[in-house]
Z-matrix of the N, CA and C atoms (Angstrom, degrees):
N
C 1 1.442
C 2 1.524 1 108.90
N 3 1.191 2 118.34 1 140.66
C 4 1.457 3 141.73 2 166.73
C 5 1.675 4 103.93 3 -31.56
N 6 0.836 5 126.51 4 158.24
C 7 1.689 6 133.89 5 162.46
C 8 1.694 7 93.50 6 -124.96
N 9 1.112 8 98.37 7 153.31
C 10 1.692 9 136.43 8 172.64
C 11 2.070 10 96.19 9 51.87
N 12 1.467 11 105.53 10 9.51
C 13 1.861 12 74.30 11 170.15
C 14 1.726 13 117.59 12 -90.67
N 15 1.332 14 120.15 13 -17.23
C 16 1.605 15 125.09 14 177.29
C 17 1.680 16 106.88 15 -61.03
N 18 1.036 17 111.92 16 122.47
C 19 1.517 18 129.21 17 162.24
C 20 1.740 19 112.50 18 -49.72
N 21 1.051 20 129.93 19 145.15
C 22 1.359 21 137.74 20 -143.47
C 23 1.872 22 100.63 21 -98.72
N 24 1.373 23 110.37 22 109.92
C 25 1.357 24 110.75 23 -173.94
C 26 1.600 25 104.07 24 -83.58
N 27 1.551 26 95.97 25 149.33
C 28 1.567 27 91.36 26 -171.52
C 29 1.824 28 96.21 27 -136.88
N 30 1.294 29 93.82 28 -179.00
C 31 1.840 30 102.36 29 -166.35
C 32 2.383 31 78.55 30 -110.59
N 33 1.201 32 113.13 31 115.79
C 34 1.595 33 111.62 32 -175.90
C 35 1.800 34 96.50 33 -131.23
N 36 1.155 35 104.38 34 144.32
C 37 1.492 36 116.14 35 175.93
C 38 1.680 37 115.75 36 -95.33
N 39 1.541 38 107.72 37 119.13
C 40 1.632 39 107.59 38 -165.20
C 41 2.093 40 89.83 39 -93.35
N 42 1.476 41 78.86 40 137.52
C 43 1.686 42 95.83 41 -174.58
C 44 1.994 43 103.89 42 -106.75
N 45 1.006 44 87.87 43 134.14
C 46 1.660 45 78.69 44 -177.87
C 47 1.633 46 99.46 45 -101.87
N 48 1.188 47 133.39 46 131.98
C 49 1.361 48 130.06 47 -158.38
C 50 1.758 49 102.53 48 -108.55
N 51 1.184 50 108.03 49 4.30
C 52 1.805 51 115.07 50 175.44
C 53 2.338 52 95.51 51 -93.48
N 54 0.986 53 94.94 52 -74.02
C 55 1.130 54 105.46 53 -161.55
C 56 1.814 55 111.91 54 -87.10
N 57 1.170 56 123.39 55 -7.17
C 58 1.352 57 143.99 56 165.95
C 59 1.878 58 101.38 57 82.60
N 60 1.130 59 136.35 58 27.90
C 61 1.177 60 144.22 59 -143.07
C 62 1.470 61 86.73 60 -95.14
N 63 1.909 62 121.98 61 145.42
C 64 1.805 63 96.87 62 136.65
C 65 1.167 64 88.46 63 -147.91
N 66 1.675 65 96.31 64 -167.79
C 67 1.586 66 109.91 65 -165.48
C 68 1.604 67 93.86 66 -154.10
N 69 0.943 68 125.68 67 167.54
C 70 1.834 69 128.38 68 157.73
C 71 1.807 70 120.64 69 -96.28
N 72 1.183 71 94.65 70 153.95
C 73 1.355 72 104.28 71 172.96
C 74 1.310 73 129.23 72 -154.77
N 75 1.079 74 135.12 73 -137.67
C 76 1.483 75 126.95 74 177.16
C 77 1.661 76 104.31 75 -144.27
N 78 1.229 77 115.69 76 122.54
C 79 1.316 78 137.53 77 -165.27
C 80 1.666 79 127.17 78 -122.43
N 81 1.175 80 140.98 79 166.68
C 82 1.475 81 149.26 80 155.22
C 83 1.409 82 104.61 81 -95.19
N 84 1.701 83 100.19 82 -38.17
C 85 1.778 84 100.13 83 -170.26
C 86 1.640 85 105.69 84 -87.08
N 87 0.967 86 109.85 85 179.98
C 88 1.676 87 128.03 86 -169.75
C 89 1.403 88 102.45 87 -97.94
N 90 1.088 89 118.39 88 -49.01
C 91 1.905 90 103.23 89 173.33
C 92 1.634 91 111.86 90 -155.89
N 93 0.742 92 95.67 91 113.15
C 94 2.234 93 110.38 92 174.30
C 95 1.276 94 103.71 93 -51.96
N 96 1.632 95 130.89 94 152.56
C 97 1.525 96 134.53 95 137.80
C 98 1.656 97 101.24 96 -152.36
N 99 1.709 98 91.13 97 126.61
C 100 1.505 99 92.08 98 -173.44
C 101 1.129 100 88.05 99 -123.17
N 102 1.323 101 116.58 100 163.40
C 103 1.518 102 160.96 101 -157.59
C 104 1.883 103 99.22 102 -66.92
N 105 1.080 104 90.49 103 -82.39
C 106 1.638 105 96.59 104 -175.96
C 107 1.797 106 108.70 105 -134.90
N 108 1.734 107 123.17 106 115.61
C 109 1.188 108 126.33 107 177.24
C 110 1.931 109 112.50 108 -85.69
N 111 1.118 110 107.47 109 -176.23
C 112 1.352 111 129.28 110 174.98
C 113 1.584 112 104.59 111 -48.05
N 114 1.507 113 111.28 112 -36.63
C 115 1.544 114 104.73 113 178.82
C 116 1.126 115 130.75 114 -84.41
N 117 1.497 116 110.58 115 -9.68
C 118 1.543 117 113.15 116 168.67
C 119 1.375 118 117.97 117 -124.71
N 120 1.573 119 106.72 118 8.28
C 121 1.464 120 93.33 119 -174.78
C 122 1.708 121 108.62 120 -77.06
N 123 1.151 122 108.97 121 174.53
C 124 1.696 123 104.94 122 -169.76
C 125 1.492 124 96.62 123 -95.03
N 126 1.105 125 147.31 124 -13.84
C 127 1.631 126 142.94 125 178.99
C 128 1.359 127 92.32 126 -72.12
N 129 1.419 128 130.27 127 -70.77
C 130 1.144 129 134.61 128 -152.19
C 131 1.684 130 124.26 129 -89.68
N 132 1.951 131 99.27 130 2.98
C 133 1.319 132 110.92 131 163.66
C 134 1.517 133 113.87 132 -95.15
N 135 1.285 134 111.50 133 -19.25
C 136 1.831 135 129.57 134 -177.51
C 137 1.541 136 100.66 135 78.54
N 138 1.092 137 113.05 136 38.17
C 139 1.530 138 130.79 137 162.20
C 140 1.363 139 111.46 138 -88.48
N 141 0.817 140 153.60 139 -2.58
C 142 2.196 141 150.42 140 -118.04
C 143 1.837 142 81.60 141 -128.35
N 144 1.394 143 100.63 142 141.01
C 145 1.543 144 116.65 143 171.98
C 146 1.351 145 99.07 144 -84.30
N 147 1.512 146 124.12 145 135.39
C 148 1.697 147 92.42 146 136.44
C 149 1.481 148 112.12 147 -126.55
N 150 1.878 149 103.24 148 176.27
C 151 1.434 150 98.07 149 -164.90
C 152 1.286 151 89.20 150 -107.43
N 153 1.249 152 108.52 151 158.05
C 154 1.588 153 122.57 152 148.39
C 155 1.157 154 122.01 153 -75.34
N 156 1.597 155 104.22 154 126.99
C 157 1.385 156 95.77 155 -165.51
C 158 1.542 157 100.74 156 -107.59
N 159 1.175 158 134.05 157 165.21
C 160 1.420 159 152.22 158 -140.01
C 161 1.757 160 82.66 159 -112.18
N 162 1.584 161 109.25 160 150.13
C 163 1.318 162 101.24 161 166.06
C 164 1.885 163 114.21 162 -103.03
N 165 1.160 164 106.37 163 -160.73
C 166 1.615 165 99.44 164 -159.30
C 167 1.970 166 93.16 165 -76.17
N 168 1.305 167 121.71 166 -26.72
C 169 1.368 168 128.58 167 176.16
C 170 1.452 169 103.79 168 -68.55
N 171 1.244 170 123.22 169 -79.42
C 172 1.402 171 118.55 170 -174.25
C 173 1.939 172 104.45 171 -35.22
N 174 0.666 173 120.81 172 -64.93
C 175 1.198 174 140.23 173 -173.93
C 176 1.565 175 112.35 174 -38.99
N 177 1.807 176 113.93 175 -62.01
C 178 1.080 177 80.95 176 165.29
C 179 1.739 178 120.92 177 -94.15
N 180 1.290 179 121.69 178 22.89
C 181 1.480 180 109.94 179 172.06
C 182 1.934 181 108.18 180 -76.02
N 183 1.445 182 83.81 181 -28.79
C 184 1.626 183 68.14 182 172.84
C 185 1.589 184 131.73 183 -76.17
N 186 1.428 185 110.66 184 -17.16
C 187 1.192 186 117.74 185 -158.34
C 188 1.657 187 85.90 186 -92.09
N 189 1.141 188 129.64 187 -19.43
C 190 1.631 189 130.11 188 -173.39
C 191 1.492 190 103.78 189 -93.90
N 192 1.633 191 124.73 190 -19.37
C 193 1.729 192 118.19 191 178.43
C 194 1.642 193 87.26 192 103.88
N 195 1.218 194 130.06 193 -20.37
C 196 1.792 195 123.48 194 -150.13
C 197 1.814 196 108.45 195 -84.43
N 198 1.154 197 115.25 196 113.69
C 199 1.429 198 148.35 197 177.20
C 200 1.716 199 105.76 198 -47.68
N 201 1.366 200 116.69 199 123.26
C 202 1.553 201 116.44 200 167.90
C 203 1.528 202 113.72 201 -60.81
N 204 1.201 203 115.05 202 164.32
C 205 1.866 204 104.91 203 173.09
C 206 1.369 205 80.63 204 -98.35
């Protein structure tokens, strides 16, 4: 293997900038900040809506006015 072409791995602390959370990890870059982590995201808090979704029939009977039997 080559000497001096690998970029310099470092030990960097990821900051979550929604919920102020961090943790460490292992990096090239000098310091992480992501958007939304594991602690606030809504999937992984069991917060998350979901919708019901309409099927392709319902869907278009409504968009046509047309009545189920």
């Amino acid at each position: 293997m080559k000497k001096d072409i690998h970029p310099k791995y470092n030990r960097v602390t990821v900051t979550c900038v929604t919920c102020g959370s961090t943790f460490e990890t292992g990096s090239t870059m000098k310091e992480i900040r992501v958007d939304t982590c594991a602690n606030c995201h809504s999937y992984y808090t069991g917060k998350q809506r979901f919708t019901q979704a309409d099927g392709r029939v319902d869907t278009f009977n409504k968009k046509y006015g047309l009545k189920n039997k």
